[in-house]
N, C-alpha and C positions, 0 to 999 in steps of 0.2 A: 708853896715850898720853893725854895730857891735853888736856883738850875744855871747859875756863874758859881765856876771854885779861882782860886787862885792856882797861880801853877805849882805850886806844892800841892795843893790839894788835888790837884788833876794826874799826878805826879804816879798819888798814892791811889788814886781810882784806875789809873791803867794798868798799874800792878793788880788790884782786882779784877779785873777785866783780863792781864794776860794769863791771870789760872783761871780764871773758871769759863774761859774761852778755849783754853790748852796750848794758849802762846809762850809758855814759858821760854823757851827755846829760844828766843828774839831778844835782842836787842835795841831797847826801842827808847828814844829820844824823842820830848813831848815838850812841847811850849805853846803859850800864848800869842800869836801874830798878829799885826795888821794886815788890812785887808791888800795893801803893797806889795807885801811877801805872797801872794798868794798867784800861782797860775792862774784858777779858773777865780775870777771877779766877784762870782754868785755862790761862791763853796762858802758853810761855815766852817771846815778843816779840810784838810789836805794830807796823803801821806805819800813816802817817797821812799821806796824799799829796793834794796837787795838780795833776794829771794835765795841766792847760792852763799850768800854772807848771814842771814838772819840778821839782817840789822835796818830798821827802820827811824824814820823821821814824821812825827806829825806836827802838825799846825793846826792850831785850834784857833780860830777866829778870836780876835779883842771885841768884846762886848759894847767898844766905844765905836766902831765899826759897824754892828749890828743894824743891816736895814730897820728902818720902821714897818713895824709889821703885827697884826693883831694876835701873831704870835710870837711867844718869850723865846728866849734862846734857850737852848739847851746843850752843857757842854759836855755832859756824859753821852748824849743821844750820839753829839756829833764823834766822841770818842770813841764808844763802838761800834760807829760806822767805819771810820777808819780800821779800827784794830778786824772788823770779819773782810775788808777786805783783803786779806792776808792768804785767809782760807779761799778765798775767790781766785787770786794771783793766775793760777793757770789756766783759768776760764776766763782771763782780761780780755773784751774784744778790743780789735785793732784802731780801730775808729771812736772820738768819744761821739763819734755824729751816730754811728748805727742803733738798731733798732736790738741788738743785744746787748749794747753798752746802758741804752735808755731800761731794761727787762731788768738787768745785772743792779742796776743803781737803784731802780725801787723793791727789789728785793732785799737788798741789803739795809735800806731804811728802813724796809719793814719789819725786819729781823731788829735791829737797833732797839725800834719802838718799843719791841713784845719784847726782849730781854730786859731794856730797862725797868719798864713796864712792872714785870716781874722780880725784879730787887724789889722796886721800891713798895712793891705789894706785899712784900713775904716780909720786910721790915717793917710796915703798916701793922699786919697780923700780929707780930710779934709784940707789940707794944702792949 
């Protein structure tokens, strides 16, 4: 199954993602970047919020970008990773070094995974 959309199509997957996460509320701005735009070097997306505003920014890694790695990318993954940190915002630790920032980050990958996870199962089912 293929796991690169275009930015239209990524467009219309965080519109999914912001109801059935309960982000409506946001304002949220999504593109494709190279790995150049990006702060951290090793991210495959990025987001950049104003939490008193509801209005966000993501970055989704360019697929031409994409380390070599014996796993695919995946741009919904990285999308709902971004969009729960949202729900995270006030529990942001201060440092990306500490040991709750590192707790914070594989939680929310984990959650990513098992959501995804679960569309793409309930659409499997359905077929």
């Amino acid at each position: 199954m293929r796991h690169i959309f275009t930015e239209d199509e990524l467009k219309k997957l965080c519109a999914f993602w912001q109801n059935q996460l309960k982000l409506n509320n946001w304002r949220i701005a999504i593109g494709i970047e190279r790995k150049t735009a990006f702060n951290n070097s090793q991210s495959t997306g990025e987001i950049e919020f104003v939490s008193a505003l509801n209005k966000a920014i993501i970055k989704i890694l360019d697929p031409s970008d994409y380390p070599q790695s014996p796993f695919e990318q995946d741009m919904e993954i990285s999308l709902v990773h971004e969009l729960l940190h949202l729900h995270f915002a006030l529990f942001e630790p201060k440092s990306d070094d500490s040991l709750e920032f590192l707790i914070m980050e594989s939680t929310i990958e984990q959650l990513a995974n098992i959501l995804v996870e679960m569309k793409r199962t309930n659409i499997q089912d359905q077929k």
